[in-house]
ROVO-384583 format. One record per residue (C-alpha): residue number from 1; residue in one letter; z, y, x. Coordinates in nm, 3 decimals, padded with zeros to 5 digits, m for minus. Each point is the difference from the previous one (the first is absolute). Layout:
! ROVO-384583
@i NUM&aa A&w Z&v Y&u X
...
END
This chain:
! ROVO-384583
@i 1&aa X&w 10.263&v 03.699&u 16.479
@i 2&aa X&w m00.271&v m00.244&u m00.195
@i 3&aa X&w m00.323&v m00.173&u 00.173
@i 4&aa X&w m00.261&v m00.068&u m00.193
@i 5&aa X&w 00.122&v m00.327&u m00.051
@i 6&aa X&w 00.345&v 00.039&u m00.183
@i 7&aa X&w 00.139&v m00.045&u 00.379
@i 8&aa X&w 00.246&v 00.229&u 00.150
@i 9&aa X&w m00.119&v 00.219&u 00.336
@i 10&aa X&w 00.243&v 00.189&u 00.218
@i 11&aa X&w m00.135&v 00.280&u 00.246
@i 12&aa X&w m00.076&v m00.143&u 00.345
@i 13&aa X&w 00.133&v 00.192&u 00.280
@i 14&aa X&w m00.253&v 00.192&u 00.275
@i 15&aa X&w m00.062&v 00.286&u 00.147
@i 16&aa X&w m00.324&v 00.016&u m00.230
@i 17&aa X&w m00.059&v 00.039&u m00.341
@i 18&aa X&w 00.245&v m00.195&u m00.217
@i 19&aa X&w m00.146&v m00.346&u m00.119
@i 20&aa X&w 00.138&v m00.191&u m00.234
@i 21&aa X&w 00.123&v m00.387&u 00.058
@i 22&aa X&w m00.006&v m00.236&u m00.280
@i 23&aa X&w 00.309&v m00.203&u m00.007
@i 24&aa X&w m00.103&v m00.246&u m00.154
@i 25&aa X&w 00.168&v m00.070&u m00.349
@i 26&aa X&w 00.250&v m00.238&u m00.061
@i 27&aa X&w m00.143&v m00.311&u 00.066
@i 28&aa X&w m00.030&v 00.121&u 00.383
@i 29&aa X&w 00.346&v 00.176&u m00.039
@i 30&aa X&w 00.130&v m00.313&u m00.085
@i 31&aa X&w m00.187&v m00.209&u 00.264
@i 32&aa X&w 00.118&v 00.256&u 00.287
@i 33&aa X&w 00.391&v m00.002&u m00.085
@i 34&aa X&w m00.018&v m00.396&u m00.019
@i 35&aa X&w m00.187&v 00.049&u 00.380
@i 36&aa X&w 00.248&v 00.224&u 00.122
@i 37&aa X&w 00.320&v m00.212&u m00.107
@i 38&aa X&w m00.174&v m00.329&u 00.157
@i 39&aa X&w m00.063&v 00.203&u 00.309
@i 40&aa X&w 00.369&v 00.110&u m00.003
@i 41&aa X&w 00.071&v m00.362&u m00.048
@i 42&aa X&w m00.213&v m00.142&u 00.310
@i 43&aa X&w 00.139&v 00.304&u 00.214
@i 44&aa X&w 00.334&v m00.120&u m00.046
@i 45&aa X&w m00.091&v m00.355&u 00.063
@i 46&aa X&w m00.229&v 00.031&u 00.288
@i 47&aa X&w 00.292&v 00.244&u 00.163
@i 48&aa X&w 00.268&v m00.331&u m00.052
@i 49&aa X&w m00.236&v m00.252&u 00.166
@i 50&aa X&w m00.099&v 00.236&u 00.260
@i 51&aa X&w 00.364&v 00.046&u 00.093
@i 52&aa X&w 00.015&v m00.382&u m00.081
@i 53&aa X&w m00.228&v m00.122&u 00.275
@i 54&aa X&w 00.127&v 00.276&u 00.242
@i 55&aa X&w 00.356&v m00.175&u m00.020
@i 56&aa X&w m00.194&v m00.361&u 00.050
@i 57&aa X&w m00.204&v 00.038&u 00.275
@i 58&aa X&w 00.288&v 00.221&u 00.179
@i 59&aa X&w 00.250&v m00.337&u m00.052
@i 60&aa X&w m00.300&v m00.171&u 00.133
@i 61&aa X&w m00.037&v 00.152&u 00.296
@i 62&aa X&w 00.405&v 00.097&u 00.044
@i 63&aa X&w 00.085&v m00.414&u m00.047
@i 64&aa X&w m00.235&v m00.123&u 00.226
@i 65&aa X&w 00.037&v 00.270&u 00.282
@i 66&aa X&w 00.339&v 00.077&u m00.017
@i 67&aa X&w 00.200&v m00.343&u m00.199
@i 68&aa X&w m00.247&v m00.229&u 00.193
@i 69&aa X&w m00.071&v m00.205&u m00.324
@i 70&aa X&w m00.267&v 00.132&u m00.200
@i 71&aa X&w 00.005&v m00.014&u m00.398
@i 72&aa X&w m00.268&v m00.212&u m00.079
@i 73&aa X&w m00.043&v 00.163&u m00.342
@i 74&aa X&w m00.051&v 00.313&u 00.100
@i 75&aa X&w m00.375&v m00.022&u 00.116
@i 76&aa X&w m00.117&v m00.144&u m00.333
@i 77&aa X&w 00.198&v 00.220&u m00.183
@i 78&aa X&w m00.168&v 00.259&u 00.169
@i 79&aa X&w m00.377&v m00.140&u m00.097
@i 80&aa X&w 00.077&v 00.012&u m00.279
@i 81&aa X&w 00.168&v 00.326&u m00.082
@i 82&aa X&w m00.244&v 00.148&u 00.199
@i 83&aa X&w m00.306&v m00.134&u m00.252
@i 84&aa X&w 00.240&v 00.088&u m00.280
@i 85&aa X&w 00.026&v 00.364&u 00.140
@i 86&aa X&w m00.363&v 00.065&u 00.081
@i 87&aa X&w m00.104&v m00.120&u m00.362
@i 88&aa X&w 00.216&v 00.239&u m00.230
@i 89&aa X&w m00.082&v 00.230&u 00.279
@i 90&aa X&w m00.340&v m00.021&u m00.045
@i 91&aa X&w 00.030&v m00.032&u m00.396
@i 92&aa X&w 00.181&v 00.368&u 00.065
@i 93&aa X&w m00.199&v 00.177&u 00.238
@i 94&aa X&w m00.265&v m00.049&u m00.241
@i 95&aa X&w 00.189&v 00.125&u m00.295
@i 96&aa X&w m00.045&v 00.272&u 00.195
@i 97&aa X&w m00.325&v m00.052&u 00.139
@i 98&aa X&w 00.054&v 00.011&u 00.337
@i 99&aa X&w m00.212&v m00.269&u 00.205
@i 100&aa X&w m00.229&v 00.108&u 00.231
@i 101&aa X&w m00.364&v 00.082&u m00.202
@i 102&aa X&w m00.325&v 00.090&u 00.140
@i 103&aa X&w m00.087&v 00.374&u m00.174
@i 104&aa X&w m00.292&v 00.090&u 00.187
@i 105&aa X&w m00.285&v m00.134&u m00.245
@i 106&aa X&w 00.196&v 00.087&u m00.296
@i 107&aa X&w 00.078&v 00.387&u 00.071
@i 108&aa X&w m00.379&v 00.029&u m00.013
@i 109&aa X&w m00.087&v m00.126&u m00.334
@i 110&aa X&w 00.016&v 00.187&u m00.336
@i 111&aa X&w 00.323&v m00.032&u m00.210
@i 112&aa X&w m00.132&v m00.237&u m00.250
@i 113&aa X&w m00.113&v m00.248&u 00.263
@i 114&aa X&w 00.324&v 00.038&u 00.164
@i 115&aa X&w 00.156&v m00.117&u m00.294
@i 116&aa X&w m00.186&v m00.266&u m00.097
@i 117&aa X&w 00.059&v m00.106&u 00.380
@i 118&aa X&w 00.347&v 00.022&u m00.034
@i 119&aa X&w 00.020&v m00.214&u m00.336
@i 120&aa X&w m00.214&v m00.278&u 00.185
@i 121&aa X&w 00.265&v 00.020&u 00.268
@i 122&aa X&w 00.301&v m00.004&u m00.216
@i 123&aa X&w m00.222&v m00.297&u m00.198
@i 124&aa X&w m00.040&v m00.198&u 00.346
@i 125&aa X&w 00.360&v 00.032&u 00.103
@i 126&aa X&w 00.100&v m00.110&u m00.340
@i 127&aa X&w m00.231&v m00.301&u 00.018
@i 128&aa X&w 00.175&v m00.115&u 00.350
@i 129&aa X&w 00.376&v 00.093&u m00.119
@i 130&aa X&w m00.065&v m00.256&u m00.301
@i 131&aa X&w m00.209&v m00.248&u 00.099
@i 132&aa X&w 00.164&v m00.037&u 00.323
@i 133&aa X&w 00.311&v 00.132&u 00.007
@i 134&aa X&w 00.102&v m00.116&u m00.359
@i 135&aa X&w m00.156&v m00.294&u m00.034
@i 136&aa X&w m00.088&v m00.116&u 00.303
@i 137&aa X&w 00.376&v 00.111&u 00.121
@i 138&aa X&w 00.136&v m00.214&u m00.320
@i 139&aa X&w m00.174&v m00.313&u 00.148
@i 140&aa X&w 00.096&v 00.011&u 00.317
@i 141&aa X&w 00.340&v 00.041&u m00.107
@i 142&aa X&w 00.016&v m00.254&u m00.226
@i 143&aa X&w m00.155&v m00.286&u 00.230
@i 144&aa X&w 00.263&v 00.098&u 00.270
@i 145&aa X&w 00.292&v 00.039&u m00.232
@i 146&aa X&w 00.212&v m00.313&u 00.141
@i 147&aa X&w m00.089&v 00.093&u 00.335
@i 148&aa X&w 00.311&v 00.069&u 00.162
@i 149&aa X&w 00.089&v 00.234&u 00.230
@i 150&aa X&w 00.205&v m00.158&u 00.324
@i 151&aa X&w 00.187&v 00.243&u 00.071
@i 152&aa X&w 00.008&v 00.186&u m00.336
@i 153&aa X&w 00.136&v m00.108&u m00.333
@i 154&aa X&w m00.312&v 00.106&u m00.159
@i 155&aa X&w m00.320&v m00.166&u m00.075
@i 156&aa X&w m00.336&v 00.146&u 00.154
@i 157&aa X&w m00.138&v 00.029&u m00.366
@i 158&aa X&w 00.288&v 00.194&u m00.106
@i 159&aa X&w m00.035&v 00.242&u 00.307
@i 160&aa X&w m00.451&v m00.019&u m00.096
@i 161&aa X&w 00.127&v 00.158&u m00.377
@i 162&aa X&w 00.000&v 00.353&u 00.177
@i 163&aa X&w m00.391&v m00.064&u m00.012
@i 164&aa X&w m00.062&v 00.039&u m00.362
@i 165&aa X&w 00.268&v 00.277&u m00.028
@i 166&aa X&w m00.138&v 00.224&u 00.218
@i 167&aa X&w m00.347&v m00.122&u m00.147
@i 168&aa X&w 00.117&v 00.107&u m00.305
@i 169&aa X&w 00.153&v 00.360&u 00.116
@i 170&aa X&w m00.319&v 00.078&u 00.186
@i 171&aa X&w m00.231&v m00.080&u m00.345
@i 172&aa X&w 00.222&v 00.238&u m00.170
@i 173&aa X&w 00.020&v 00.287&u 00.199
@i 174&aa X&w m00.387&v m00.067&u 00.020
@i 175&aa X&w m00.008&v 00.018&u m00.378
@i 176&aa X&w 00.172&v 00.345&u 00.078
@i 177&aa X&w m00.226&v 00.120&u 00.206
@i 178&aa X&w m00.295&v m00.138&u m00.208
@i 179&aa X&w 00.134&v 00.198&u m00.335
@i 180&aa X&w 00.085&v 00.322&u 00.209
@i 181&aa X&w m00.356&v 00.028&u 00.137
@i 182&aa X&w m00.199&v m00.021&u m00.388
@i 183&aa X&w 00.291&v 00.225&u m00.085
@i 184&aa X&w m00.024&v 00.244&u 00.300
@i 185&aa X&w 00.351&v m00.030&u 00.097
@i 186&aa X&w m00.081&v m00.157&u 00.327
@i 187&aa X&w m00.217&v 00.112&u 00.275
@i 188&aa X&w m00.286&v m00.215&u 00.084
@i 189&aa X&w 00.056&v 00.059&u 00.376
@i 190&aa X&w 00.348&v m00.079&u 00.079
@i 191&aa X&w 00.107&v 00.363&u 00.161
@i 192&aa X&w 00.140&v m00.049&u 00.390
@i 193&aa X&w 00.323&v 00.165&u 00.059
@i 194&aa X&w 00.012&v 00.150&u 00.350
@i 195&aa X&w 00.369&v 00.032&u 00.037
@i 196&aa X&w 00.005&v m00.393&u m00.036
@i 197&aa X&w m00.229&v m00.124&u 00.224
@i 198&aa X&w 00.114&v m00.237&u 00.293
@i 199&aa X&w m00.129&v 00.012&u 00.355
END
């Protein structure tokens, strides 16, 4: 089926009378298989380091309970896993935007405001993961790359470089999001699923 706008629209399912959801064309085709591959990507990852600092901190705790004669690597290693982990994690989880948002407000405003909300969002976030994270990240890394790490044979500014990669994954999926909203492709309140939600 054919929008208005030369761009493809598929029947969205309901119980009501049957809408029709753009998809998007191919620049947002495009822009959502190159999302779903990275997210495949940082699943995979985030799955190894997660197993990864399981298997430290258990040595940890086994060699200094059990052997009497703790590892004295395993603690930093741990650090910085951990900051490793909750980066990408974070980078992911809003790939698939999943932090915690306050709806309230936003449920009560008219869809154009609502998008125009949601592109000065997505502009914000954009403007942190950049400036901060890319940037600012780079720096930081840079003026503590010969900083050794005791224990580690790593430097801390080689360990800071996950900084401006996750800065960079988080401005992309935010270009994503940005490009699915003007297209329609993406709803401008992030839906909650039920099934999903912790305690």
């Amino acid at each position: 089926m054919g929008g208005a706008d030369g761009a493809s629209v598929v029947p969205e399912q309901g119980s009501g009378p049957a809408r029709t959801r753009p998809t998007g064309g191919p620049v947002v085709a495009a822009l959502e298989a190159v999302r779903k591959v990275i997210d495949r990507i940082l699943i995979a990852v985030c799955v190894v380091i997660f197993a990864a600092l399981v298997v430290i901190v258990s040595w940890q705790v086994f060699s200094r309970q059990v052997l009497d004669a703790p590892a004295t690597w395993t603690e930093e290693m741990a650090r910085y896993v951990f900051v490793v982990l909750a980066l990408l994690g974070a980078a992911l989880v809003f790939s698939e935007r999943g932090h915690i948002a306050v709806e309230v407000l936003i449920h009560k405003l008219r869809e154009p405001v609502q998008k125009v909300v949601a592109v000065v969002v997505e502009a914000t976030i954009m403007f942190f993961a950049v400036y901060v994270m890319i940037f600012g990240g780079y720096e930081v890394a840079q003026n503590a790359w010969g900083q050794n790490v005791s224990t580690l044979p790593l430097t801390v500014g080689q360990i800071y470089m996950i900084l401006p990669v996750a800065g960079v994954l988080i401005t992309f999926f935010s270009l994503c999001h940005v490009v699915g909203t003007f297209a329609g492709t993406e709803e401008l309140v992030p839906s909650v699923d039920e099934n999903n939600q912790g305690i």
